[in-house]
PDB file of N, CA, C and O in Angstrom:
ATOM      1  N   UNK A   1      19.236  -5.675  49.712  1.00  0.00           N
ATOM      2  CA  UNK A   1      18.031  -6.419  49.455  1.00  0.00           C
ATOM      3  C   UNK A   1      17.861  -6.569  47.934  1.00  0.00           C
ATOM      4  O   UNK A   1      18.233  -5.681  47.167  1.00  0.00           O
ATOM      5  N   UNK A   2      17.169  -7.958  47.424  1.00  0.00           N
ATOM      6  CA  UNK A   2      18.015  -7.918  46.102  1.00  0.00           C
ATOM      7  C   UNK A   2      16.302  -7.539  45.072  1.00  0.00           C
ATOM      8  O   UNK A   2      15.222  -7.822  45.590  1.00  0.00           O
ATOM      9  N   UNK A   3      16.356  -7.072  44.035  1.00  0.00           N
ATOM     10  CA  UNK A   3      15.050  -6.845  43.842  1.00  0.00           C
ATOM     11  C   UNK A   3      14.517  -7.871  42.664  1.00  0.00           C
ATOM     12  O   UNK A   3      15.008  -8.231  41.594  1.00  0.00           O
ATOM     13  N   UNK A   4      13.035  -8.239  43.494  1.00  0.00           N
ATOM     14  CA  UNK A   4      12.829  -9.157  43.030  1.00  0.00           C
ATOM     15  C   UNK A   4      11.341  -8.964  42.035  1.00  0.00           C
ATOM     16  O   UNK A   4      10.459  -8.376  42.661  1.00  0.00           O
ATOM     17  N   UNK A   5      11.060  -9.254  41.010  1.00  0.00           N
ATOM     18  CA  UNK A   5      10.009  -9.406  39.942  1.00  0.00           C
ATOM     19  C   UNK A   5       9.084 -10.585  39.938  1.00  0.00           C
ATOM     20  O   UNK A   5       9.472 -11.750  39.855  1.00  0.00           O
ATOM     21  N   UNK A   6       7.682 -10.157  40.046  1.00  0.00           N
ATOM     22  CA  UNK A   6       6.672 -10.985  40.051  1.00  0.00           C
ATOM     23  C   UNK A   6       6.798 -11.450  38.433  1.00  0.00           C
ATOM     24  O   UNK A   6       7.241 -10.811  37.478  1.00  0.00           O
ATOM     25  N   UNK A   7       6.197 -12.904  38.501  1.00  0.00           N
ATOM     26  CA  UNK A   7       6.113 -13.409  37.263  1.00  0.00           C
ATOM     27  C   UNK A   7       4.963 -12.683  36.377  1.00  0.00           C
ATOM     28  O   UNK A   7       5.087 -12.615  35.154  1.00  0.00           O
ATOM     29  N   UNK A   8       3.757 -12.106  37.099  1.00  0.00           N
ATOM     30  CA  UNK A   8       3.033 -11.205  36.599  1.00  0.00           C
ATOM     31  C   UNK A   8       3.336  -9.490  35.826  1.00  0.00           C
ATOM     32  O   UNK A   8       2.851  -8.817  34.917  1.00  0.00           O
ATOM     33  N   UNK A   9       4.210  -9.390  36.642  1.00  0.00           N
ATOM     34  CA  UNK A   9       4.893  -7.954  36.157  1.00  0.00           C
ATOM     35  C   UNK A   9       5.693  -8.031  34.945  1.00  0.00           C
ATOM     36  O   UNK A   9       5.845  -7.181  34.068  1.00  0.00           O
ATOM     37  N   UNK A  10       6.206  -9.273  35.057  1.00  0.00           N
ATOM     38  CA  UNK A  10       7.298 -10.047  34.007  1.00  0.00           C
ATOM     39  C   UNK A  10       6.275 -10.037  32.536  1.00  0.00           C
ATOM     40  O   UNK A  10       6.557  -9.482  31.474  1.00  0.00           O
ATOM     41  N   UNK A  11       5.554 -10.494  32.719  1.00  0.00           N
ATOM     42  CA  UNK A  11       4.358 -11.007  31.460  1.00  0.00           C
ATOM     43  C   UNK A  11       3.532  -9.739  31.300  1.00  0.00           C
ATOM     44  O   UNK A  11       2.922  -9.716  30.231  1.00  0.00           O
ATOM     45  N   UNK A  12       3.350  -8.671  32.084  1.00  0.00           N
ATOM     46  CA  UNK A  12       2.410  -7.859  31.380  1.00  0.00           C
ATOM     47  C   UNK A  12       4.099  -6.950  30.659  1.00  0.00           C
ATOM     48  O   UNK A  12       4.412  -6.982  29.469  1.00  0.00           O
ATOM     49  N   UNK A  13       4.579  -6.528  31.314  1.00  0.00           N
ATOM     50  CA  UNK A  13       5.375  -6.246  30.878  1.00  0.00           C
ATOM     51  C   UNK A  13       6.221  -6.541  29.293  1.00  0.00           C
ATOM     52  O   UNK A  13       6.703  -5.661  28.580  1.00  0.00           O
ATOM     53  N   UNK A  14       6.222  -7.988  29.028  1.00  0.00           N
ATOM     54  CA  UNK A  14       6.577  -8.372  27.843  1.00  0.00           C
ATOM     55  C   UNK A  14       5.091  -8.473  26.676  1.00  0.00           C
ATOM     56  O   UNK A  14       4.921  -8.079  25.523  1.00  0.00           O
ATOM     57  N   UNK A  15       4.319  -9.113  27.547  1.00  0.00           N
ATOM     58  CA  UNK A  15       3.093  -8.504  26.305  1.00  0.00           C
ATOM     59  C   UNK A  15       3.000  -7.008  26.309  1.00  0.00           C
ATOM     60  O   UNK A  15       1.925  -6.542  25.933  1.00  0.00           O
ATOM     61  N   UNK A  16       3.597  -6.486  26.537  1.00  0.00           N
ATOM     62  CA  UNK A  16       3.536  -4.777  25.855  1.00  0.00           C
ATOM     63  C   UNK A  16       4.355  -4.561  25.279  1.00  0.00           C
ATOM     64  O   UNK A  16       4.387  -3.635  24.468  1.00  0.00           O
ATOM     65  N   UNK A  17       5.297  -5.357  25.513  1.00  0.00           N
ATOM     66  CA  UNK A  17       6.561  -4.868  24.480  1.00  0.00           C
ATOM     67  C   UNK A  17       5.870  -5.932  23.024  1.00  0.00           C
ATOM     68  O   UNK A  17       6.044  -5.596  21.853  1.00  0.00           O
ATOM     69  N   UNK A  18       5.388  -6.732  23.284  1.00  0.00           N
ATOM     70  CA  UNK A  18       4.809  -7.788  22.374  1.00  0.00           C
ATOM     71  C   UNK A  18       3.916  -6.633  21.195  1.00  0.00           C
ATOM     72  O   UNK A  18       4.291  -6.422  20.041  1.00  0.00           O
ATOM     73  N   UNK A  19       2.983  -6.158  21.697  1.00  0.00           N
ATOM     74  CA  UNK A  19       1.771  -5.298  21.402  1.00  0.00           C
ATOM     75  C   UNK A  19       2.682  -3.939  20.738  1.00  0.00           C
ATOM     76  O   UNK A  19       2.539  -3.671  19.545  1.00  0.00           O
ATOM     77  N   UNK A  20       3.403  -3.310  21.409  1.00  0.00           N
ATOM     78  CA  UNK A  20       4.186  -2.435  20.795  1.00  0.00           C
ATOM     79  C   UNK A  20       4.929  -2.778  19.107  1.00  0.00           C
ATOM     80  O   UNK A  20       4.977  -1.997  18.158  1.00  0.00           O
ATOM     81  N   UNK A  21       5.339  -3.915  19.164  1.00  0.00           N
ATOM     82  CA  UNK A  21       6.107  -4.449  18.342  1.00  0.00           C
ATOM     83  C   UNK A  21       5.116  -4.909  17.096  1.00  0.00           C
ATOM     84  O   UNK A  21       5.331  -4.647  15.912  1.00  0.00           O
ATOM     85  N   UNK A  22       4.580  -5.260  17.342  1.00  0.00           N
ATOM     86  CA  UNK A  22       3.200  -5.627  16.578  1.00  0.00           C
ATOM     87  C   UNK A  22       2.723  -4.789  15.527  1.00  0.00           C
ATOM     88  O   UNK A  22       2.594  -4.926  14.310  1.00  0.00           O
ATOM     89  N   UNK A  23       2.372  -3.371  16.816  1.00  0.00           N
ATOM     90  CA  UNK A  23       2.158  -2.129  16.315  1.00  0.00           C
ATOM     91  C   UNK A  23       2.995  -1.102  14.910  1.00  0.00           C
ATOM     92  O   UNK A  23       2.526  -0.523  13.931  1.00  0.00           O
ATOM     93  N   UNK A  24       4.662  -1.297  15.537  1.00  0.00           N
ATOM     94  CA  UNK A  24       5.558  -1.001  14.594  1.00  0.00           C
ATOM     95  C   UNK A  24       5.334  -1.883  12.900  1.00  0.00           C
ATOM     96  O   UNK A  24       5.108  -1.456  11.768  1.00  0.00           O
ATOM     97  N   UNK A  25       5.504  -3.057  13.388  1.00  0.00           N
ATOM     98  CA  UNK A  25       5.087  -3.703  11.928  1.00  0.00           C
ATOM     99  C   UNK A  25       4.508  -3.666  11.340  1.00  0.00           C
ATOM    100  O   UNK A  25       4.721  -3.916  10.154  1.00  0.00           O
ATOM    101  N   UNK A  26       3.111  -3.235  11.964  1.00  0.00           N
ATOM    102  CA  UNK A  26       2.431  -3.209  10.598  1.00  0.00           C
ATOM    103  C   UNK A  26       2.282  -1.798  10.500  1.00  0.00           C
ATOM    104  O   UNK A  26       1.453  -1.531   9.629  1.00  0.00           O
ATOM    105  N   UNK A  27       2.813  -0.672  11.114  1.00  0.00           N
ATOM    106  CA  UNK A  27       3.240   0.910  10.418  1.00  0.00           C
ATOM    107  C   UNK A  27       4.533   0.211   9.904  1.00  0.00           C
ATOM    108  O   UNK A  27       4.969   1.129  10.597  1.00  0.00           O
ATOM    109  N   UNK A  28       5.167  -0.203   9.598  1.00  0.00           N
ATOM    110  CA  UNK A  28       6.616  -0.479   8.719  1.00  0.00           C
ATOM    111  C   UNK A  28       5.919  -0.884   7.326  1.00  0.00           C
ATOM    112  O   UNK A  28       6.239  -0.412   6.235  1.00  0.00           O
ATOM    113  N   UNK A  29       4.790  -1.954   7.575  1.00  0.00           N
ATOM    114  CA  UNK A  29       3.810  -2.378   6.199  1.00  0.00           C
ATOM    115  C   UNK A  29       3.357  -1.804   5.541  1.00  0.00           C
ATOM    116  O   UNK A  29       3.556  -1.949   4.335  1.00  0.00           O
ATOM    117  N   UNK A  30       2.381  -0.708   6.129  1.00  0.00           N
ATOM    118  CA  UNK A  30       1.875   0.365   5.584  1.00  0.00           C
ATOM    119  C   UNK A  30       2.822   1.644   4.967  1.00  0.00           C
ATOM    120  O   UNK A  30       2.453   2.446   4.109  1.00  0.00           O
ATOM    121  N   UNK A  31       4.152   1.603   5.649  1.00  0.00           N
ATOM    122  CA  UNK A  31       5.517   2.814   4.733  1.00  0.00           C
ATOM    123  C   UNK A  31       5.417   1.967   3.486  1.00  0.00           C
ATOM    124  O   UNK A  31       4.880   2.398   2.465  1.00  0.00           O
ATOM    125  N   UNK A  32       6.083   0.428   3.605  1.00  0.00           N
ATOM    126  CA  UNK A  32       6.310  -0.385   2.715  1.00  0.00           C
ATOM    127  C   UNK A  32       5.138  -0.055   1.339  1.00  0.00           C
ATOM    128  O   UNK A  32       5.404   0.498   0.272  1.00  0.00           O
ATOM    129  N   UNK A  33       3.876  -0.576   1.779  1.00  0.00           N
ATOM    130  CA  UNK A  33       2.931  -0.159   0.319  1.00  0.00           C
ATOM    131  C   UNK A  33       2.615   0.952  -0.077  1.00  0.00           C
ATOM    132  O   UNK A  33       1.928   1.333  -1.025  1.00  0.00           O
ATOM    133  N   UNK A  34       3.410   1.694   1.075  1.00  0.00           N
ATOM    134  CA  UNK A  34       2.820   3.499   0.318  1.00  0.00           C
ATOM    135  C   UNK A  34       3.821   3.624  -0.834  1.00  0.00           C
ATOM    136  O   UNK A  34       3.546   3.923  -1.996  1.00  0.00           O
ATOM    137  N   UNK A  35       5.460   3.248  -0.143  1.00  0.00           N
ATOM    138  CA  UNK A  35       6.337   3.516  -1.076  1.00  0.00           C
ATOM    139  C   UNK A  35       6.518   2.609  -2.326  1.00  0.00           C
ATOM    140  O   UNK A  35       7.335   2.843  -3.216  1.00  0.00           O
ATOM    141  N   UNK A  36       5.854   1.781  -2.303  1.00  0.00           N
ATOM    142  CA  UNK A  36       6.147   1.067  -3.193  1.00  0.00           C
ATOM    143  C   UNK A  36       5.194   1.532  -4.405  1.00  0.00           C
ATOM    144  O   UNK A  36       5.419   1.250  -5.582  1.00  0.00           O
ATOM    145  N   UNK A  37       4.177   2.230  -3.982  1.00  0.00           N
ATOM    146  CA  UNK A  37       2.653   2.495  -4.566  1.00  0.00           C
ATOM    147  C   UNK A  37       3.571   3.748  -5.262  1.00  0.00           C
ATOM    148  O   UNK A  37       3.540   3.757  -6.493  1.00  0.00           O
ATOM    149  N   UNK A  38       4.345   4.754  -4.638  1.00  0.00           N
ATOM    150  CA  UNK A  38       4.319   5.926  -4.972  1.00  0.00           C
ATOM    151  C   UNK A  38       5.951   5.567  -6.267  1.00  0.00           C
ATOM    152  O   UNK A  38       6.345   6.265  -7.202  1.00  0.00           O
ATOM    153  N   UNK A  39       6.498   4.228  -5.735  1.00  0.00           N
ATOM    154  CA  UNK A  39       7.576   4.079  -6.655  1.00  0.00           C
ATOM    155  C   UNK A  39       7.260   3.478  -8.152  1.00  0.00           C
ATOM    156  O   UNK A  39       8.016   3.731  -9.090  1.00  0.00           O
ATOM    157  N   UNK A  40       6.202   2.744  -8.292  1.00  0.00           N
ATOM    158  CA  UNK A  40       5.365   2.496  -9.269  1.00  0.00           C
ATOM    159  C   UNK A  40       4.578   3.770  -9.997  1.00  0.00           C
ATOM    160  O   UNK A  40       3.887   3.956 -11.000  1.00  0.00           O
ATOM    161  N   UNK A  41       4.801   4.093  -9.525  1.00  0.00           N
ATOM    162  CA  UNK A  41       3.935   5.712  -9.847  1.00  0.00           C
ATOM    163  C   UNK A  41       5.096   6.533 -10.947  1.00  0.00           C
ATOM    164  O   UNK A  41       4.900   6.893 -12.108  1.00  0.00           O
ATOM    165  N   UNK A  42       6.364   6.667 -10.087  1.00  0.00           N
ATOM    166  CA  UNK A  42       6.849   7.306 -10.599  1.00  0.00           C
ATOM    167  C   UNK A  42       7.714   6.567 -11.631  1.00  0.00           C
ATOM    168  O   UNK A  42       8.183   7.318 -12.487  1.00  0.00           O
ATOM    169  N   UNK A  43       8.032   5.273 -11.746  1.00  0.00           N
ATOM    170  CA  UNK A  43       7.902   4.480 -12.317  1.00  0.00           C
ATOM    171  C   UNK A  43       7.383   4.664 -14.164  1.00  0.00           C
ATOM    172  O   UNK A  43       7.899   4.667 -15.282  1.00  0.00           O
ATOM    173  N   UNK A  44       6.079   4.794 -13.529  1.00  0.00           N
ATOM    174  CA  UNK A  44       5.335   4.704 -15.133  1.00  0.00           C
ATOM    175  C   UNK A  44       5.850   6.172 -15.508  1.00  0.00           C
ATOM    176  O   UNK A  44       6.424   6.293 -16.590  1.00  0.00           O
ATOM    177  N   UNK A  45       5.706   7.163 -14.789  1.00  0.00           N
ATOM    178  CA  UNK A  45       5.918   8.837 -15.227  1.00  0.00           C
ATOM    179  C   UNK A  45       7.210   8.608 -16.147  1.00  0.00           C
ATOM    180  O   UNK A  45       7.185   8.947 -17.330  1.00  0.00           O
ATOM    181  N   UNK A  46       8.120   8.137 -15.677  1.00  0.00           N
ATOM    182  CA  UNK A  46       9.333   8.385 -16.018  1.00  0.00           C
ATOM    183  C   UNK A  46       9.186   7.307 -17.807  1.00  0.00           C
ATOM    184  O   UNK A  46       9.537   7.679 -18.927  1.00  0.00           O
ATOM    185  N   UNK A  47       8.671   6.231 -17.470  1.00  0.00           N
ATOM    186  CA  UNK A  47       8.509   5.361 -19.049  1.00  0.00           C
ATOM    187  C   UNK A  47       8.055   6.115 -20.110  1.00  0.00           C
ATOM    188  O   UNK A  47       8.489   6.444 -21.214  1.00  0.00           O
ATOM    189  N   UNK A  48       6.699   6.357 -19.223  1.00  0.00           N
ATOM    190  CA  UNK A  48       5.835   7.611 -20.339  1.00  0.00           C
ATOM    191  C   UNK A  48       6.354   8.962 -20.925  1.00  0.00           C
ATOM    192  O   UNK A  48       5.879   9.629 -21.844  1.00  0.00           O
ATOM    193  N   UNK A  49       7.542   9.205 -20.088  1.00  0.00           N
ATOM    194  CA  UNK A  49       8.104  10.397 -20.559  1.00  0.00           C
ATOM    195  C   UNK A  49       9.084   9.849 -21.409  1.00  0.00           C
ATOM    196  O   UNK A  49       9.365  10.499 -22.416  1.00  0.00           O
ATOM    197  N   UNK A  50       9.519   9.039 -21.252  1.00  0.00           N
ATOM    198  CA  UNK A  50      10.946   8.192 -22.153  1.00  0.00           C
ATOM    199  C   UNK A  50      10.697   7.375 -23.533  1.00  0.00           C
ATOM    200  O   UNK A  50      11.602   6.956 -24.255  1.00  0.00           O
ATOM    201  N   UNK A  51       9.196   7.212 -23.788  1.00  0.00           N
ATOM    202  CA  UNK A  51       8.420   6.772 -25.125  1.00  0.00           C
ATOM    203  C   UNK A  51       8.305   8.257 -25.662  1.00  0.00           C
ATOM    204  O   UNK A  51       8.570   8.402 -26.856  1.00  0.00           O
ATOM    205  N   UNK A  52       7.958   9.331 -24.967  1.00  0.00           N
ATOM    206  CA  UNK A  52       7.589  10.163 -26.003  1.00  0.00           C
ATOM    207  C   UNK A  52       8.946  10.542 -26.568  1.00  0.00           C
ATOM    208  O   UNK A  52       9.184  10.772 -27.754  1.00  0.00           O
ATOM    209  N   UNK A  53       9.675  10.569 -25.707  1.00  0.00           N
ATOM    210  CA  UNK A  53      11.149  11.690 -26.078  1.00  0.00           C
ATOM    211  C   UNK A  53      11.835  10.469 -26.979  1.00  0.00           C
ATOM    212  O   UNK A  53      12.982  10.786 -27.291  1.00  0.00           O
ATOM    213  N   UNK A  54      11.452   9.178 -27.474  1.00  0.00           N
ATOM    214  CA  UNK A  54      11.748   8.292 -28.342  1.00  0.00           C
ATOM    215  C   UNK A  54      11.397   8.719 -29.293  1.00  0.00           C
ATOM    216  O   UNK A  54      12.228   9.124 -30.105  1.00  0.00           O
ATOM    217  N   UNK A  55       9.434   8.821 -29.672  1.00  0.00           N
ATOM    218  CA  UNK A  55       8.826   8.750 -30.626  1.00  0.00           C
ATOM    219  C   UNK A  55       9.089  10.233 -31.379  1.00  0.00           C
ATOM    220  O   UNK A  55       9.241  10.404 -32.588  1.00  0.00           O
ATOM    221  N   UNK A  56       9.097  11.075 -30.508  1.00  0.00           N
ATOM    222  CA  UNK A  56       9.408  12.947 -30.961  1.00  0.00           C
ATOM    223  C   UNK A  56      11.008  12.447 -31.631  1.00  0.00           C
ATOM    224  O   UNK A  56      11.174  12.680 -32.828  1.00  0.00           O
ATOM    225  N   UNK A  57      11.875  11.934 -31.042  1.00  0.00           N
ATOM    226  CA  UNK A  57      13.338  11.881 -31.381  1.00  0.00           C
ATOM    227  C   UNK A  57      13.091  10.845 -32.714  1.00  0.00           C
ATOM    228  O   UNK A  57      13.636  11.172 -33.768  1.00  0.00           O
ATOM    229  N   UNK A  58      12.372   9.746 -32.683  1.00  0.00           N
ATOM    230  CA  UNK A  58      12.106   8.730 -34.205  1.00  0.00           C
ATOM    231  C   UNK A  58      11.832  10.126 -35.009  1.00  0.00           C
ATOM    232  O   UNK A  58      12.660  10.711 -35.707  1.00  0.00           O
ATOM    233  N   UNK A  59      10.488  10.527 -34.756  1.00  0.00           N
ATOM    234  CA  UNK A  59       9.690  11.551 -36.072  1.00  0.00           C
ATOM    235  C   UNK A  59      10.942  12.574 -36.215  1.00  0.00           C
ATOM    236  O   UNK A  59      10.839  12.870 -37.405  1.00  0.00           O
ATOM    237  N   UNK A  60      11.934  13.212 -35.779  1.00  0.00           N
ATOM    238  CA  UNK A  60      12.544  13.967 -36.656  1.00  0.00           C
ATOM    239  C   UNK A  60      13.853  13.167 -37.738  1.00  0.00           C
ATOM    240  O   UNK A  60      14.426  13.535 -38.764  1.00  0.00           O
ATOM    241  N   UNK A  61      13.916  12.112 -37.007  1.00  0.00           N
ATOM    242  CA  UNK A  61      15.024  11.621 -37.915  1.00  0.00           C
ATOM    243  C   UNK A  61      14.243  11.267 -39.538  1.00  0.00           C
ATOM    244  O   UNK A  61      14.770  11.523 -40.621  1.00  0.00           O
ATOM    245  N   UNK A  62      13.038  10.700 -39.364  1.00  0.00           N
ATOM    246  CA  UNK A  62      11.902  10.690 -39.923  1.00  0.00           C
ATOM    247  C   UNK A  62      11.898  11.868 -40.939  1.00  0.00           C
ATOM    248  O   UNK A  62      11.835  11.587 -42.136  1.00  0.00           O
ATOM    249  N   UNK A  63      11.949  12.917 -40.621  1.00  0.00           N
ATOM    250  CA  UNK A  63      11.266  14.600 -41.031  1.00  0.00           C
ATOM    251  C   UNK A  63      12.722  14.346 -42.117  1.00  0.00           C
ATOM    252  O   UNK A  63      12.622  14.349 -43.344  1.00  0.00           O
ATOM    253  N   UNK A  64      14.102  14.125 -41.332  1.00  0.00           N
ATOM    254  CA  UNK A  64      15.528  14.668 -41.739  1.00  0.00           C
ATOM    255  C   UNK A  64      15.475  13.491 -42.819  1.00  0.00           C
ATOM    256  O   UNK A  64      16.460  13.620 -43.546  1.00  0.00           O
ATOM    257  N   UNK A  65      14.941  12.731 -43.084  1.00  0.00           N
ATOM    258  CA  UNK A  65      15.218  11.847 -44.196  1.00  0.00           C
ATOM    259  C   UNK A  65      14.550  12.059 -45.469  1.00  0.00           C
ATOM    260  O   UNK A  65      14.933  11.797 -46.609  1.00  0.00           O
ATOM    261  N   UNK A  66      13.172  12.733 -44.927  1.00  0.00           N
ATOM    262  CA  UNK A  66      12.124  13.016 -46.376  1.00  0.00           C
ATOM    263  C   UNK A  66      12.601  13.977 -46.590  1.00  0.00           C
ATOM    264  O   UNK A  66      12.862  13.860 -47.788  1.00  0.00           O
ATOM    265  N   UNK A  67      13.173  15.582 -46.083  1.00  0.00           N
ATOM    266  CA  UNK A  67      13.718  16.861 -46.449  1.00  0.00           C
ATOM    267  C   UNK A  67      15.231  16.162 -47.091  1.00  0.00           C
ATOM    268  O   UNK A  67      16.052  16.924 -47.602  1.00  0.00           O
ATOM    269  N   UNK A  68      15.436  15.025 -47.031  1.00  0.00           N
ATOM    270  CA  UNK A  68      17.177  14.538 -47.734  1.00  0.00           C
ATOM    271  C   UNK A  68      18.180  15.657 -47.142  1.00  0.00           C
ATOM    272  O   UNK A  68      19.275  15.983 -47.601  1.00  0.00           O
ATOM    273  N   UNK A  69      17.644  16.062 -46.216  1.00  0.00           N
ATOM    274  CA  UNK A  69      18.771  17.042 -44.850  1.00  0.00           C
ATOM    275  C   UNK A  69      19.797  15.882 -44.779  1.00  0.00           C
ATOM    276  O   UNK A  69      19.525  14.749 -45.177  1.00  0.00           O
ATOM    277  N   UNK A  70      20.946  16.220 -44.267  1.00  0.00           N
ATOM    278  CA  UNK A  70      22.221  15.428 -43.875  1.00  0.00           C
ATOM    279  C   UNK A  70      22.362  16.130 -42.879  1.00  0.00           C
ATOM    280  O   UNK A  70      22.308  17.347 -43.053  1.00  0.00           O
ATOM    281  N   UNK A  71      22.526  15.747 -41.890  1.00  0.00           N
ATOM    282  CA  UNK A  71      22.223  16.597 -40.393  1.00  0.00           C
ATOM    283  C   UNK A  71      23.197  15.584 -39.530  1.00  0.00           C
ATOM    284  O   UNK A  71      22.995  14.379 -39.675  1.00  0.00           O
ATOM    285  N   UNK A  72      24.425  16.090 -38.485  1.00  0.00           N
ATOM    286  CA  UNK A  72      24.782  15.406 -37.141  1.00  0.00           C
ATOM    287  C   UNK A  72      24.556  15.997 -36.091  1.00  0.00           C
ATOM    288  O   UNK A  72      25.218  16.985 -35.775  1.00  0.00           O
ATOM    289  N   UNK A  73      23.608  15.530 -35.361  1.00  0.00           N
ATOM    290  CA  UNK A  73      22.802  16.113 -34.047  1.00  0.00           C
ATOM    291  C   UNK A  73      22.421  15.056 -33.528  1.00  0.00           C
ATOM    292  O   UNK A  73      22.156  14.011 -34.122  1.00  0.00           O
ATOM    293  N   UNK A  74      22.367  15.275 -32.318  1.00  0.00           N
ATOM    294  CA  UNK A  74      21.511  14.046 -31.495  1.00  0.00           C
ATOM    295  C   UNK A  74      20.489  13.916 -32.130  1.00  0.00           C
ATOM    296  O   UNK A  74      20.328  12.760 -32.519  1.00  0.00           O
ATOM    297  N   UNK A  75      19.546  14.761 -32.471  1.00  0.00           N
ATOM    298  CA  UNK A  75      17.866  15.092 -32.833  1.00  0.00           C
ATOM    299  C   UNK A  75      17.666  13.908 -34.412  1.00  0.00           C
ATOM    300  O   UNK A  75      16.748  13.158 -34.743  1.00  0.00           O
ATOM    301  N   UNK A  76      18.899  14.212 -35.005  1.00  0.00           N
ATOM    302  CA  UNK A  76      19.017  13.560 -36.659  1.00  0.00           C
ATOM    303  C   UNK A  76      20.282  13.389 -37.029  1.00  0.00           C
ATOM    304  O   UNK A  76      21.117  14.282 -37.170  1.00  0.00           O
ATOM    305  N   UNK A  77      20.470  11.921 -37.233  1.00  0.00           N
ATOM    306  CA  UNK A  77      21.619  11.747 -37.420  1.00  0.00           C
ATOM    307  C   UNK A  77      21.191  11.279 -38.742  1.00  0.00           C
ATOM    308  O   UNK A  77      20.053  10.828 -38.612  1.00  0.00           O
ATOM    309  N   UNK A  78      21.536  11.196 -39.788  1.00  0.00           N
ATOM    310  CA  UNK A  78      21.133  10.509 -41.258  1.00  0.00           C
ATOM    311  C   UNK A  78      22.677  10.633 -41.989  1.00  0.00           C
ATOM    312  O   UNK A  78      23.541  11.492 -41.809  1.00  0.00           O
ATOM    313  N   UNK A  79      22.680   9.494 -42.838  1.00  0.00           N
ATOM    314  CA  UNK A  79      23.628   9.267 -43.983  1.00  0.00           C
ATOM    315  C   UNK A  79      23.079   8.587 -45.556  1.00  0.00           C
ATOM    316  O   UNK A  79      22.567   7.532 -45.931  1.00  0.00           O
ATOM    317  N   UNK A  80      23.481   9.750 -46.120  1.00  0.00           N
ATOM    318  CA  UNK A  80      22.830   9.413 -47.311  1.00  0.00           C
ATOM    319  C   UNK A  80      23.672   8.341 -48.060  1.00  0.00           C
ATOM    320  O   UNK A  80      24.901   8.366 -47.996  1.00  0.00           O
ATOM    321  N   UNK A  81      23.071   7.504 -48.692  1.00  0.00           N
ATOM    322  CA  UNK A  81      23.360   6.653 -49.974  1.00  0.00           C
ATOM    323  C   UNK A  81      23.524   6.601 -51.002  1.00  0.00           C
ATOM    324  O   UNK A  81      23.724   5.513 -51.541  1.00  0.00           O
TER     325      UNK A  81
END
């Protein structure tokens, strides 16, 4: 006996998979702006840390030029004239 499906069973059936699917997307939306929120975040942390370790790394080359130090280091590299 062959089994057979109401067109009703058919349709609630796919509007739930409809509704389910729905559901997923917009939790996929909401991962989407969290991570994106939290990648911007870390984002700026990482800039803000990468200006200072510039400006600290400028001011000693800075320091090594008024002391007329001749220094090869990452920290101060200077060549006098």
């Amino acid at each position: 006996m062959p089994c057979v499906v109401s067109a009703d069973k058919t349709r609630q059936k796919f509007d739930a998979l409809k509704s389910k699917h729905a559901e997923i997307m917009a939790n996929l939306d909401m991962v989407k702006g969290a991570t994106a929120t939290i990648l911007g975040d870390q984002e700026k942390d990482l800039l803000r840390a990468f200006r200072a370790r510039c400006v600290g790394s400028s001011r000693a080359r800075v320091l090594c030029v008024l002391s007329g130090a001749v220094v090869l280091s990452p920290a101060c590299v200077v060549a006098r004239i």
